[in-house]
N, CA, C and O atoms as a GROMACS GRO file, in nm:
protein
  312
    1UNK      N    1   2.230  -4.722  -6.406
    1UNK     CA    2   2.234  -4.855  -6.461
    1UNK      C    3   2.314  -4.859  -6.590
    1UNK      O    4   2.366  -4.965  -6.626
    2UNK      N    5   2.327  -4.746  -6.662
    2UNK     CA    6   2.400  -4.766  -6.796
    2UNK      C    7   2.530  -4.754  -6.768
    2UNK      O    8   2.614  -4.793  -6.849
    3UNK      N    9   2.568  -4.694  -6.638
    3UNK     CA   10   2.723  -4.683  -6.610
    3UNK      C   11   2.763  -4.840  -6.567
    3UNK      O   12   2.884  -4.858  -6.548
    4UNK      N   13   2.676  -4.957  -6.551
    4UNK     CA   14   2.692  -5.076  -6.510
    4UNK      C   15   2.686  -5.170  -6.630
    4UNK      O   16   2.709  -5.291  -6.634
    5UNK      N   17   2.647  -5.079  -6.735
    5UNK     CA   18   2.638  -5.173  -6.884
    5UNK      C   19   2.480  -5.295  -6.870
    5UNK      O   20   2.456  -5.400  -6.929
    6UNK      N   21   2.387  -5.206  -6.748
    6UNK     CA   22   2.266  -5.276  -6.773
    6UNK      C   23   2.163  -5.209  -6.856
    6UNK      O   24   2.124  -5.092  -6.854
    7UNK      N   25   2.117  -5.337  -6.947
    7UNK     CA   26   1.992  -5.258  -7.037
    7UNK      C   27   1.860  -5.295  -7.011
    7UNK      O   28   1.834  -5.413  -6.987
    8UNK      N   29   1.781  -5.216  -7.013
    8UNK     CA   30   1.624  -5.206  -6.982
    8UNK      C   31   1.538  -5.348  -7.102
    8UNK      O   32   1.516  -5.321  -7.220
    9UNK      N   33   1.513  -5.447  -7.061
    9UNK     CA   34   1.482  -5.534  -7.180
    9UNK      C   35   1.336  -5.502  -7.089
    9UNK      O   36   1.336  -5.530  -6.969
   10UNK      N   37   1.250  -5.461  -7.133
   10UNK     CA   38   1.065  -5.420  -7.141
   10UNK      C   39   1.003  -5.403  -7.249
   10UNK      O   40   1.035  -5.308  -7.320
   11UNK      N   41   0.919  -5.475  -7.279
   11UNK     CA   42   0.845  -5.409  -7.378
   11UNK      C   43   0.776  -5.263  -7.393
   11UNK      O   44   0.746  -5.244  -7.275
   12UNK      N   45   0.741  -5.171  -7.449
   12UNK     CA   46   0.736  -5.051  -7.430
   12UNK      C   47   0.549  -5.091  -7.433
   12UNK      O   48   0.494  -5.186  -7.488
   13UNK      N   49   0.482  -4.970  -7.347
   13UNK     CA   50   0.353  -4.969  -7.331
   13UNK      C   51   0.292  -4.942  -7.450
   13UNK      O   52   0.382  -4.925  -7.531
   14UNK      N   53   0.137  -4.922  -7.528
   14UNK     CA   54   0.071  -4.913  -7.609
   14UNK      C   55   0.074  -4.800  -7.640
   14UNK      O   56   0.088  -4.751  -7.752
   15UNK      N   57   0.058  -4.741  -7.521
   15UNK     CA   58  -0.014  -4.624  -7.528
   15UNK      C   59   0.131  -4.498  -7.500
   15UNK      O   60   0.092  -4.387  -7.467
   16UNK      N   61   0.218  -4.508  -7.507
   16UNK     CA   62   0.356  -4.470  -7.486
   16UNK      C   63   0.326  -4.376  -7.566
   16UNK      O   64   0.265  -4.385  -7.673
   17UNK      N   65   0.381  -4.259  -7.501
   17UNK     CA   66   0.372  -4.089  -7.610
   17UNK      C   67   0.497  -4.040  -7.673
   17UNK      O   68   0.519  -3.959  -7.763
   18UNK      N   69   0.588  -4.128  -7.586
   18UNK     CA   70   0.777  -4.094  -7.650
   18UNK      C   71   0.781  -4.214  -7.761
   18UNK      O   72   0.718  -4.319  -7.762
   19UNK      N   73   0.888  -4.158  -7.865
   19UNK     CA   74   0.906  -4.273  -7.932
   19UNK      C   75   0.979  -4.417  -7.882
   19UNK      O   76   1.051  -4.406  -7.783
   20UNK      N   77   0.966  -4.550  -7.940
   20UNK     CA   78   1.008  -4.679  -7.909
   20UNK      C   79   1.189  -4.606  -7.886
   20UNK      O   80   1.227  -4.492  -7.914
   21UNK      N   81   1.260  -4.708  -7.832
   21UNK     CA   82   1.430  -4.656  -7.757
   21UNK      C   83   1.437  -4.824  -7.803
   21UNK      O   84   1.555  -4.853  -7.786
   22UNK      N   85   1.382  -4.914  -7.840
   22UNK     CA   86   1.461  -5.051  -7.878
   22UNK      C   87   1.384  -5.116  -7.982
   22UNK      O   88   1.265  -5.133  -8.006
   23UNK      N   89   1.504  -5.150  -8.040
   23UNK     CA   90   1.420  -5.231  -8.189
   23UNK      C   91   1.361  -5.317  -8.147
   23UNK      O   92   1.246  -5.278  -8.123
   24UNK      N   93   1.372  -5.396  -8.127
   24UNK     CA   94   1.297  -5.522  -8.080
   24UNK      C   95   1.365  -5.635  -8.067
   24UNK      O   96   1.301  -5.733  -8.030
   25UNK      N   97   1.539  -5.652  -8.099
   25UNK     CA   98   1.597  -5.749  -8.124
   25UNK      C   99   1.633  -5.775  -7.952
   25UNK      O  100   1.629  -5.894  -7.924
   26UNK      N  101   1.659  -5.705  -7.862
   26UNK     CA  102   1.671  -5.744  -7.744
   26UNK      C  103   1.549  -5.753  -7.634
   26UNK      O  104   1.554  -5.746  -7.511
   27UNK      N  105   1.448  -5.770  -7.716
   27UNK     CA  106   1.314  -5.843  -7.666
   27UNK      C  107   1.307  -5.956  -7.668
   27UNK      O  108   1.232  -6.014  -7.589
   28UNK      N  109   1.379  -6.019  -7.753
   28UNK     CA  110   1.385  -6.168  -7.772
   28UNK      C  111   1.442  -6.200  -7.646
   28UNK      O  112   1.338  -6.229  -7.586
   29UNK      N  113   1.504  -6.210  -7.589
   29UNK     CA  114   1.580  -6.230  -7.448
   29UNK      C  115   1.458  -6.266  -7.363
   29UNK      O  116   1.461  -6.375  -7.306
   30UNK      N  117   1.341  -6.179  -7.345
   30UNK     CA  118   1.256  -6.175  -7.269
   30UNK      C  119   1.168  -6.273  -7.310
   30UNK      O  120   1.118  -6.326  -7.210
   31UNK      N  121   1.134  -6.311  -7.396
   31UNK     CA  122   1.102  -6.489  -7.403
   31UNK      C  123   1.174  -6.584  -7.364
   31UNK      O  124   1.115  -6.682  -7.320
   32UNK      N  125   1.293  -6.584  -7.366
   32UNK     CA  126   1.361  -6.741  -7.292
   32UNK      C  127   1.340  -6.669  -7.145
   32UNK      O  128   1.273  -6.748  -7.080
   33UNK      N  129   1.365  -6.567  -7.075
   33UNK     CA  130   1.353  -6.533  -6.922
   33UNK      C  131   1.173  -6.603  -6.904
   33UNK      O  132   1.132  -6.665  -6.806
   34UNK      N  133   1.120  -6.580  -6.988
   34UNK     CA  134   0.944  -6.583  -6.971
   34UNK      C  135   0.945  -6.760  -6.953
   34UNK      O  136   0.887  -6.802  -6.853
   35UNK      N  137   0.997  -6.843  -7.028
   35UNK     CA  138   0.965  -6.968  -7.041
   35UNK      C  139   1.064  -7.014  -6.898
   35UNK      O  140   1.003  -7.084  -6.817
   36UNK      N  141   1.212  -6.978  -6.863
   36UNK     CA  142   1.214  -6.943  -6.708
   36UNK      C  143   1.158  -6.941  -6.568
   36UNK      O  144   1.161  -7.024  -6.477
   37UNK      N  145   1.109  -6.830  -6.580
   37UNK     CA  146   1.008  -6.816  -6.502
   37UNK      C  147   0.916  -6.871  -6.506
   37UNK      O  148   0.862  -6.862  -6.395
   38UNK      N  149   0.850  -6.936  -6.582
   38UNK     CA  150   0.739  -7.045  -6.609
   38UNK      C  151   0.746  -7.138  -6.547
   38UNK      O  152   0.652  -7.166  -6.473
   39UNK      N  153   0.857  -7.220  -6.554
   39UNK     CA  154   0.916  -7.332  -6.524
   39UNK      C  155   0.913  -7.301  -6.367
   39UNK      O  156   0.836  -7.353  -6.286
   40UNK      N  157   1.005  -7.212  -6.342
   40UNK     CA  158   1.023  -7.220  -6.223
   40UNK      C  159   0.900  -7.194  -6.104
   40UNK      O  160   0.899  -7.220  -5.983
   41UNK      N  161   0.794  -7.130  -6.194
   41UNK     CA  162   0.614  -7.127  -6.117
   41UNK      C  163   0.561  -7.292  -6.146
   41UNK      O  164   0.459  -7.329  -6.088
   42UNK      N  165   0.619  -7.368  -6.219
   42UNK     CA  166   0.560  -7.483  -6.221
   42UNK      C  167   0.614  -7.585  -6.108
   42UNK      O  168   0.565  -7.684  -6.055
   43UNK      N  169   0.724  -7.525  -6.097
   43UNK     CA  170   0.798  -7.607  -5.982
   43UNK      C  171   0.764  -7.576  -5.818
   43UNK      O  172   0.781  -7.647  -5.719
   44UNK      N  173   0.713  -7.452  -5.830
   44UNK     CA  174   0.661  -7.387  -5.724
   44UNK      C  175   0.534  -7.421  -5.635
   44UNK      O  176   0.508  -7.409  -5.515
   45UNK      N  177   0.455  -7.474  -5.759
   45UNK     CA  178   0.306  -7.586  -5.727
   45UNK      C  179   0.385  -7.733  -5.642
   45UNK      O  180   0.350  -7.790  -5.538
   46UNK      N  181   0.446  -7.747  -5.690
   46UNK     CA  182   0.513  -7.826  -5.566
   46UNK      C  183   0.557  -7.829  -5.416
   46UNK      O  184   0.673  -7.803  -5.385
   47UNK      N  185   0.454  -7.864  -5.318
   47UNK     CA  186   0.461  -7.754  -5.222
   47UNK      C  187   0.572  -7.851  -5.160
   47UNK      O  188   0.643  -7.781  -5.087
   48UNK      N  189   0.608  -7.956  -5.161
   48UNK     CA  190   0.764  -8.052  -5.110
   48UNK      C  191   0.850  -7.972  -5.144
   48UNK      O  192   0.932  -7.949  -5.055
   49UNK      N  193   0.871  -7.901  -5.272
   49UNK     CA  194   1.014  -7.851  -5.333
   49UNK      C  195   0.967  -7.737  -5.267
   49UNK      O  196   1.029  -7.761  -5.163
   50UNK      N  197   0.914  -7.642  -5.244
   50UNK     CA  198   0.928  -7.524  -5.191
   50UNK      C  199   0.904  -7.496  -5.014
   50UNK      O  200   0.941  -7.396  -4.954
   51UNK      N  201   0.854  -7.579  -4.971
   51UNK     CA  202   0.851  -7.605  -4.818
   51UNK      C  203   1.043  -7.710  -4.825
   51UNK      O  204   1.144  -7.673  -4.765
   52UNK      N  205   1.038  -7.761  -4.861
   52UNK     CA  206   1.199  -7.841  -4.832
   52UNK      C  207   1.152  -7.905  -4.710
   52UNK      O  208   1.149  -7.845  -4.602
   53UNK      N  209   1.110  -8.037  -4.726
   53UNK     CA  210   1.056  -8.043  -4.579
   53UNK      C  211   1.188  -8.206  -4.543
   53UNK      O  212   1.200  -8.278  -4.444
   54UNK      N  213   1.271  -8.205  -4.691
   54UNK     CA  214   1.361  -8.298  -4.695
   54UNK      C  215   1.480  -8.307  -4.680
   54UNK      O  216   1.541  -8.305  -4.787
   55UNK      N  217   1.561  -8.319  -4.563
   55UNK     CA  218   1.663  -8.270  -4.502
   55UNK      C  219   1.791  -8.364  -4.588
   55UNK      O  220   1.903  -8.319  -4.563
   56UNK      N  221   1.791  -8.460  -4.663
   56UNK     CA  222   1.852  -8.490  -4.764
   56UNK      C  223   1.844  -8.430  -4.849
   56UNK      O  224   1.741  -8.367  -4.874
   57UNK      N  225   1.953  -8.429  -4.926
   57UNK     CA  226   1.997  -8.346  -5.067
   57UNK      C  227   1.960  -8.454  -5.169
   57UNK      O  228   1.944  -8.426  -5.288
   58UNK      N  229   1.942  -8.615  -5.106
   58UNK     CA  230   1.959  -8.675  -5.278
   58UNK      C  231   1.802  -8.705  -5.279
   58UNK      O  232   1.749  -8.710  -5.390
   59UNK      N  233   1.716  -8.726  -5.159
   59UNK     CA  234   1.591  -8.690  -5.155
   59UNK      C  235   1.526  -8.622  -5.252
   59UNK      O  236   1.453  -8.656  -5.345
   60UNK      N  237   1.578  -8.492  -5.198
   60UNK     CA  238   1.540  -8.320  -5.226
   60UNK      C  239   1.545  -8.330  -5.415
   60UNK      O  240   1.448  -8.296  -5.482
   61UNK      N  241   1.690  -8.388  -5.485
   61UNK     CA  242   1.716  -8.412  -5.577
   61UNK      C  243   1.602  -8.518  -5.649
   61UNK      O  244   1.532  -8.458  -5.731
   62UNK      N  245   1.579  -8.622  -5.638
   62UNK     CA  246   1.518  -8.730  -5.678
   62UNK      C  247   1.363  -8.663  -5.684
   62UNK      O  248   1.294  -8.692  -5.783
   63UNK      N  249   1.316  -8.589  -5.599
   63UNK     CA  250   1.154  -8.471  -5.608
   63UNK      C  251   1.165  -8.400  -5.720
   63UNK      O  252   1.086  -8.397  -5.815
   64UNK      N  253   1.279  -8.335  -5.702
   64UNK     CA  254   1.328  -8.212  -5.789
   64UNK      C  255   1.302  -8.346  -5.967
   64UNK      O  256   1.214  -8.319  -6.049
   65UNK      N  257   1.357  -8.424  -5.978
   65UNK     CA  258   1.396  -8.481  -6.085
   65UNK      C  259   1.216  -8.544  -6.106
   65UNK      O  260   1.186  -8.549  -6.225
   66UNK      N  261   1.147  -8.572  -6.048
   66UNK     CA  262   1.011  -8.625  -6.052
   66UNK      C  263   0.952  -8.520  -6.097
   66UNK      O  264   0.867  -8.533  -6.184
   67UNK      N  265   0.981  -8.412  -6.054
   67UNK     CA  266   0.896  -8.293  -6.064
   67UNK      C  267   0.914  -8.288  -6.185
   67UNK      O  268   0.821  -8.351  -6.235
   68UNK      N  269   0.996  -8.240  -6.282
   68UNK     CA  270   1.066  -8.201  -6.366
   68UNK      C  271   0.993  -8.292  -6.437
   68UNK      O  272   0.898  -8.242  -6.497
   69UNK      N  273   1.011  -8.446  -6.454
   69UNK     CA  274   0.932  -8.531  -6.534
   69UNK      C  275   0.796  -8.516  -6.532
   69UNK      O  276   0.737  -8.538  -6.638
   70UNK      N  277   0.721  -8.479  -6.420
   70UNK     CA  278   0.573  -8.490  -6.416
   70UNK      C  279   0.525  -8.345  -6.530
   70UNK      O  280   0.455  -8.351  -6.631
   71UNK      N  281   0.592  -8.220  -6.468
   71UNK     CA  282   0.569  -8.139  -6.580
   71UNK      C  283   0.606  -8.102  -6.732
   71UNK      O  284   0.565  -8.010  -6.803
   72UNK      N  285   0.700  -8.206  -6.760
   72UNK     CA  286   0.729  -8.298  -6.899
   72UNK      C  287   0.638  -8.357  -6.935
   72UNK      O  288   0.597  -8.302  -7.037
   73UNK      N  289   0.566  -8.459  -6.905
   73UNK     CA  290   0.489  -8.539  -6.897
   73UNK      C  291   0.364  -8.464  -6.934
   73UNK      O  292   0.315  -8.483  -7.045
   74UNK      N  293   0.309  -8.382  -6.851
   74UNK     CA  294   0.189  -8.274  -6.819
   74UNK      C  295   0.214  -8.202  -6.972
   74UNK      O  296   0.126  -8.222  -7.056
   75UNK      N  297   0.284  -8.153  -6.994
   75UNK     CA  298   0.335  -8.085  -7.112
   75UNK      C  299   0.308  -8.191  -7.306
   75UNK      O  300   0.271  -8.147  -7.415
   76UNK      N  301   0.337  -8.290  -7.275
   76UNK     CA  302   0.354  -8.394  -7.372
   76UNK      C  303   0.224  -8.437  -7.455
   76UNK      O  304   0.188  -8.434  -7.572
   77UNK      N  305   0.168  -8.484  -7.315
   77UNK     CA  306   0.000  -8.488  -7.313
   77UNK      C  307  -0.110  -8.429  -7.342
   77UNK      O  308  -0.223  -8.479  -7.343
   78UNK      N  309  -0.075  -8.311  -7.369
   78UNK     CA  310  -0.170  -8.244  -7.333
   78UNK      C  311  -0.176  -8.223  -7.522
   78UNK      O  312  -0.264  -8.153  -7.572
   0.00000   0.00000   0.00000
């Protein structure tokens, strides 16, 4: 992977017996991926958007765009 210029962004375990290999500045990365993935498990409770049971695209779009507001919304409120 390093011959591909990919880097390991993990947080290192607690209990880890080797020393830390990253400062911590490319941990930050792994919070915007986290809020990401969040999103995209919130969209996932949507069982229309993930079944696709809508053979239109502007359909499919207009769910997608509801969705998006409802968990805006859900978010706002709370």
């Amino acid at each position: 992977m390093a011959a591909r210029g990919i880097e390991l962004i993990a947080p290192h375990r607690r209990n880890r017996s080797k020393p830390p290999t990253q400062d911590g500045r490319a941990l930050r990365r792994s919070k915007r991926r986290w809020i990401v993935e969040r999103t995209f498990a919130w969209l996932g409770n949507f069982r229309r958007l993930v079944v696709r049971y809508d053979r239109s695209l502007t359909v499919y779009q207009g769910f997608f765009h509801i969705a998006c507001f409802m968990i805006v919304l859900r978010r706002v409120l709370k």
